[in-house]
C-alpha positions as CSV (number, residue, x, y, z in Angstrom):
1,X,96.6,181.3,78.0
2,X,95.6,178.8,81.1
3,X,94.0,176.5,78.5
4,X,96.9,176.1,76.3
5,X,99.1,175.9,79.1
6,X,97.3,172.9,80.1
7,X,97.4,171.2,77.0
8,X,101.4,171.9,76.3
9,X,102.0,170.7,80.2
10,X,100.0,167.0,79.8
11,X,100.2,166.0,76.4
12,X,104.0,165.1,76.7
13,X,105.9,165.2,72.9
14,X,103.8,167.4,70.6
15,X,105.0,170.2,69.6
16,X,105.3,171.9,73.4
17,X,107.4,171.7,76.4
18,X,108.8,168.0,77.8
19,X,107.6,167.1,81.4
20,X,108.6,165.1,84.1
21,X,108.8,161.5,83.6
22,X,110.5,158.2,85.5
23,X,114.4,158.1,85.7
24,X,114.5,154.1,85.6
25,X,111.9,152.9,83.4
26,X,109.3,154.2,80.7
27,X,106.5,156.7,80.9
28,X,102.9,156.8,79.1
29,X,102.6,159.4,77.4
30,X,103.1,160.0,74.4
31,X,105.3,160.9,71.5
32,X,103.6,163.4,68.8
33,X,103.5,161.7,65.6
34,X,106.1,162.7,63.2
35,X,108.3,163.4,66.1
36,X,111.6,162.4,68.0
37,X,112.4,162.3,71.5
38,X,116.3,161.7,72.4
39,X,117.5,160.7,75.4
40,X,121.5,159.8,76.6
41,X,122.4,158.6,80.1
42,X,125.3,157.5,82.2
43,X,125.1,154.7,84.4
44,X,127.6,153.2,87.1
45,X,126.9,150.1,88.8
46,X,128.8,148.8,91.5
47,X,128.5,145.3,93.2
48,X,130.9,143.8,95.6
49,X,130.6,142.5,99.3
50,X,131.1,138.8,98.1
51,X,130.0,136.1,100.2
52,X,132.1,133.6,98.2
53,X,135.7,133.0,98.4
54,X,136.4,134.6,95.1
55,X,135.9,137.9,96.6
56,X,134.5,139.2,93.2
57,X,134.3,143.0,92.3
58,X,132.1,144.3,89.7
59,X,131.5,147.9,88.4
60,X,130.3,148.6,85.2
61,X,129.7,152.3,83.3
62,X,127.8,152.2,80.6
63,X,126.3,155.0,77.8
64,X,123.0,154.1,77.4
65,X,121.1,155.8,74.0
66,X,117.3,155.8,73.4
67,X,115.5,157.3,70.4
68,X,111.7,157.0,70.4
69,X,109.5,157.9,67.5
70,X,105.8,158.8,66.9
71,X,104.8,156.6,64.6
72,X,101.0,156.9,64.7
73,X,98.9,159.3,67.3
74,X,98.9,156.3,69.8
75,X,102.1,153.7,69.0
76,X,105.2,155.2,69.7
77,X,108.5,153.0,68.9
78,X,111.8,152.9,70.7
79,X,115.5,151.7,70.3
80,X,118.0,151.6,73.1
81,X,121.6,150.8,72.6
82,X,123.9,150.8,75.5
83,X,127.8,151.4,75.4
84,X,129.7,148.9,78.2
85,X,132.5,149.2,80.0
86,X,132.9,146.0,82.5
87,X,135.5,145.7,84.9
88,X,135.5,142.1,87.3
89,X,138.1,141.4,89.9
90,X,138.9,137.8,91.1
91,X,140.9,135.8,93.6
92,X,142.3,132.9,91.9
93,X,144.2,130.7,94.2
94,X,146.5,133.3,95.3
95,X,146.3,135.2,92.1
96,X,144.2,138.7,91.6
97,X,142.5,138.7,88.1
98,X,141.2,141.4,86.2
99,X,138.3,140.3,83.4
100,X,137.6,143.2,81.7
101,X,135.5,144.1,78.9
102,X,134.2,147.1,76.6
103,X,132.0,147.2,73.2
104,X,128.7,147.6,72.5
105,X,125.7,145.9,74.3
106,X,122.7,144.5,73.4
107,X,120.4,146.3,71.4
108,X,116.5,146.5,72.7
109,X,113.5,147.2,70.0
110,X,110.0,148.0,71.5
111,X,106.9,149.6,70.4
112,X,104.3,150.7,73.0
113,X,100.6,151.9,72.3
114,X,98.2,153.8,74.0
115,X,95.5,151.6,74.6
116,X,93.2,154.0,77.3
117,X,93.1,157.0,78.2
118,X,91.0,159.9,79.8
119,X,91.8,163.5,79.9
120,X,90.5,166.1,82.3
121,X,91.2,170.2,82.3
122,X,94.7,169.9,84.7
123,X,95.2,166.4,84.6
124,X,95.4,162.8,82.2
125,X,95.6,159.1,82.9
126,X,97.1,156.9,80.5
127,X,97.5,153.0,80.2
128,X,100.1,151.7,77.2
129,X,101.4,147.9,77.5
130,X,104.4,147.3,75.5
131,X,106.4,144.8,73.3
132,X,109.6,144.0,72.5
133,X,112.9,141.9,71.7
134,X,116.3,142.5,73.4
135,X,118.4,141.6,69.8
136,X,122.0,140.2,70.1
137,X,124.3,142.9,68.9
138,X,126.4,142.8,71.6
139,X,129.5,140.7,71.6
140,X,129.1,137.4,73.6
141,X,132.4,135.5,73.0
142,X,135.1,138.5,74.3
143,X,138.4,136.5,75.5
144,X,141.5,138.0,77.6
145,X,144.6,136.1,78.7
146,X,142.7,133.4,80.9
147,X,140.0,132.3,78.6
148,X,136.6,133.2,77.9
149,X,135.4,135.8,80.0
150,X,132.2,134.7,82.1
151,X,128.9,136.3,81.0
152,X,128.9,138.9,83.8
153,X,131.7,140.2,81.8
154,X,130.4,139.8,78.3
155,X,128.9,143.4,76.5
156,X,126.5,140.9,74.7
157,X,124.1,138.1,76.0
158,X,124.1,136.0,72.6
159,X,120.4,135.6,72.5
160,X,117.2,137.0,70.9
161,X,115.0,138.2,74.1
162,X,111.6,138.9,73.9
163,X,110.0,141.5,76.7
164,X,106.5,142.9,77.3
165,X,104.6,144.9,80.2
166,X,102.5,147.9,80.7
167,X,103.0,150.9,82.1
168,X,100.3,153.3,83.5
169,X,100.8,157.8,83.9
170,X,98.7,159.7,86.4
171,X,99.8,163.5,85.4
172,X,98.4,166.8,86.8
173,X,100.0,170.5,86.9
174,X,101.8,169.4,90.2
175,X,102.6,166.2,90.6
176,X,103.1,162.6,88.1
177,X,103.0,159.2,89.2
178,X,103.9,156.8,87.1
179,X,104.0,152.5,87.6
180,X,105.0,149.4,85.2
181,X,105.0,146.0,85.4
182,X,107.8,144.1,83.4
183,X,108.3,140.5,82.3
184,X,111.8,139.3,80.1
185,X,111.9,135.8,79.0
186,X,115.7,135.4,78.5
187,X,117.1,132.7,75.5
188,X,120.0,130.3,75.8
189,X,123.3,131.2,74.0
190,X,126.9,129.7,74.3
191,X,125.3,127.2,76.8
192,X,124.5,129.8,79.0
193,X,121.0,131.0,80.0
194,X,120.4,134.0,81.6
195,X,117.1,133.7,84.4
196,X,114.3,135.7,83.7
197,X,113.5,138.5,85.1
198,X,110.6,140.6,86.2
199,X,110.6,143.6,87.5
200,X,107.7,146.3,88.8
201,X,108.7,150.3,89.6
202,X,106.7,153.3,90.3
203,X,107.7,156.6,90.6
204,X,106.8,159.9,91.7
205,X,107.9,163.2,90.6
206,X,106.8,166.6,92.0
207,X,107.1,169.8,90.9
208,X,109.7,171.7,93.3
209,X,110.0,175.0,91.6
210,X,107.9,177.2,90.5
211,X,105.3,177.1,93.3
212,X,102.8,178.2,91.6
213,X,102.3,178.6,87.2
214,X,102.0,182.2,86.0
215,X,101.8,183.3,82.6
216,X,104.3,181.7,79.3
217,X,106.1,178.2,80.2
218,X,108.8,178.7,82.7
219,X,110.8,176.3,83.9
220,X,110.9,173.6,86.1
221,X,112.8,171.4,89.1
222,X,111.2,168.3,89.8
223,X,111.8,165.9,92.8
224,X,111.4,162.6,91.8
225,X,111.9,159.2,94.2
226,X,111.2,155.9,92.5
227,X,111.0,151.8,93.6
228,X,112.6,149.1,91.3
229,X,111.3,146.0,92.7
230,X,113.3,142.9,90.6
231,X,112.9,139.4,90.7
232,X,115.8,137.7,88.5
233,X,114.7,133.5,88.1
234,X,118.0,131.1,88.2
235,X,120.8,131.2,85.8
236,X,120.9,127.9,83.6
237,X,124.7,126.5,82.5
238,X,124.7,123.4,80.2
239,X,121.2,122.7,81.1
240,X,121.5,122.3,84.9
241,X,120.2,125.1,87.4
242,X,122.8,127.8,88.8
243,X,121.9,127.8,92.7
244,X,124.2,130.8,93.0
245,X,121.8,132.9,90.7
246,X,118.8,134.7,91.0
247,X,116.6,136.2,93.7
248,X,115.2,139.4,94.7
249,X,115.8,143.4,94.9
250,X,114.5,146.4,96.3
251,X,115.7,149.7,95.1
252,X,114.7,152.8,96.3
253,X,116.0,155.8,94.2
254,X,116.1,159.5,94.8
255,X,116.8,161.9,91.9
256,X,115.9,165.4,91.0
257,X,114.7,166.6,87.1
258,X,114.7,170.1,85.5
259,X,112.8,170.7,83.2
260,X,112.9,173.1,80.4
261,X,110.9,173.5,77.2
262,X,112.6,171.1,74.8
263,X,114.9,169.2,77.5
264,X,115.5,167.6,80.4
265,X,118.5,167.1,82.8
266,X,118.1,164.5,85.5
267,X,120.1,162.4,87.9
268,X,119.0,159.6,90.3
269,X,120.8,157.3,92.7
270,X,119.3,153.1,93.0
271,X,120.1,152.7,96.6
272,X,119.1,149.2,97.3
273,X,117.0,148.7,100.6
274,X,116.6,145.3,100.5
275,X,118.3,142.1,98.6
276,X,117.6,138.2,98.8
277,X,119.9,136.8,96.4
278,X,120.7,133.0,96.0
279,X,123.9,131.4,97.4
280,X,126.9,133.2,96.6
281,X,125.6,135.9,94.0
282,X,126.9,139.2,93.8
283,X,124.6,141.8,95.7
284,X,124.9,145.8,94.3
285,X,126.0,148.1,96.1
286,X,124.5,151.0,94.3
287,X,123.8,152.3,90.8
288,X,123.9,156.1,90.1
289,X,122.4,157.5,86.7
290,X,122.6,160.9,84.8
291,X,120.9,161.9,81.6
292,X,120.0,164.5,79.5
293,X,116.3,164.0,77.0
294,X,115.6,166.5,73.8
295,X,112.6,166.5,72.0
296,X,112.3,167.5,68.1
């Protein structure tokens, strides 16, 4: 019994229980071949506290949807399609302006493969790099009664954006840590070029309840508490450089996970700690997510 317990616990996707994984980013282990895993979360992001005289206000929620399939014992492919609801207020001279938007965002393909891994009775370590394109679908053009809408209000970016990074799983009975390291080179579109961005997160969840495993496969609460580091390059418009662009956040983000045999329910709130942003651009205030995965 404590021997197949072990296996269903770490190899994460066959044909066993789910376990713990990062709220804000990827994990990697696996997905069985032949398999689905589906996962649906809620996001609301919230920036204001302008230091320009627009006085902007920006909140967004957004239905993101992942499906990831096992394609071979090691490659493992994923789609993500997000659902967005924008909402940006503006002063104007002595106007207030709404610039709101809602449709479908921009679709992102990736496949990631298990290049190494070593297992142990109670425990596995995993390495998986993964690549990817962030595909247009996403409308880039939306207009209201002023124009245009700027791109921080636009569902869709316009532009084919290739990604790649790795991510590397540390799993035992107790306790996963999980860390990847990110890299999107974002395209021009409509004159508009979004800056890079790079990004690095860990996270570590640990098993709250049960204390200790007994017999069958209960279930489980996880804590979890994860740092989004993200460096965002300069915004390009009509060639020249955007010096109120760009720049750097720290997010530290609490959350809890439980766990049961074919799903998950989670929640986590990015509180950011620390953020050096260039001239006037918009600093979050938070960003609060809640999901549910299935496997099958």
């Amino acid at each position: 019994m404590l021997r197949r317990l072990l296996l269903l616990t770490l190899f994460t996707g066959v044909a066993g229980p789910l376990a713990a994984a990062p709220i804000t980013f990827n994990t990697a282990l696996p997905v069985a071949t032949g398999e689905f895993v589906f996962r649906e979360q809620g996001v609301l992001l919230q920036s204001g506290n302008d230091p320009g005289p627009a006085d902007r206000d920006r909140s967004e929620r957004t239905a993101v949807t992942a499906l990831g399939y096992g394609l071979a014992r090691r490659l493992a492919l994923f789609g993500v399609l997000p659902y967005r609801s924008i909402r940006l207020k503006l002063s104007s001279g002595d106007r207030r302006l709404n610039r709101n938007s809602e449709g479908i965002g921009d679709l992102r393909l990736f496949g990631r493969y298990t290049l190494w891994q070593a297992n142990r009775p109670g425990r596995t370590l995993r390495f998986a790099p993964f690549f990817g394109v962030e595909a247009p679908t996403g409308e880039d053009r939306e207009r209201d009664g002023q124009g245009t809408l700027p791109p921080a209000a636009q569902p869709g970016s316009g532009s084919w954006d290739p990604f790649a990074g790795a991510v590397v799983t540390f799993q035992t009975l107790r306790y996963q840590i999980d860390a990847q390291l990110a890299y999107q080179d974002n395209r021009k579109a409509n004159d508009f070029e979004a800056g890079d961005l790079a990004r690095l997160d860990a996270s570590l969840q640990y098993r709250l309840w049960p204390g200790s495993l007994g017999g069958g496969v209960p279930d489980y609460l996880y804590g979890v508490i994860e740092s989004n580091l993200f460096y965002r390059r300069k915004d390009r418009v009509a060639g020249l450089s955007d010096r109120n662009s760009g720049g750097s956040q720290w997010f530290l983000s609490p959350g809890l996970q439980y766990v049961t045999r074919r799903w998950i329910v989670e929640a986590a709130a990015q509180i950011p700690v620390w953020q050096d942003l260039n001239g006037t651009a918009l600093e979050n205030d938070y960003i609060l997510r809640a999901g549910v995965r299935v496997n099958f």
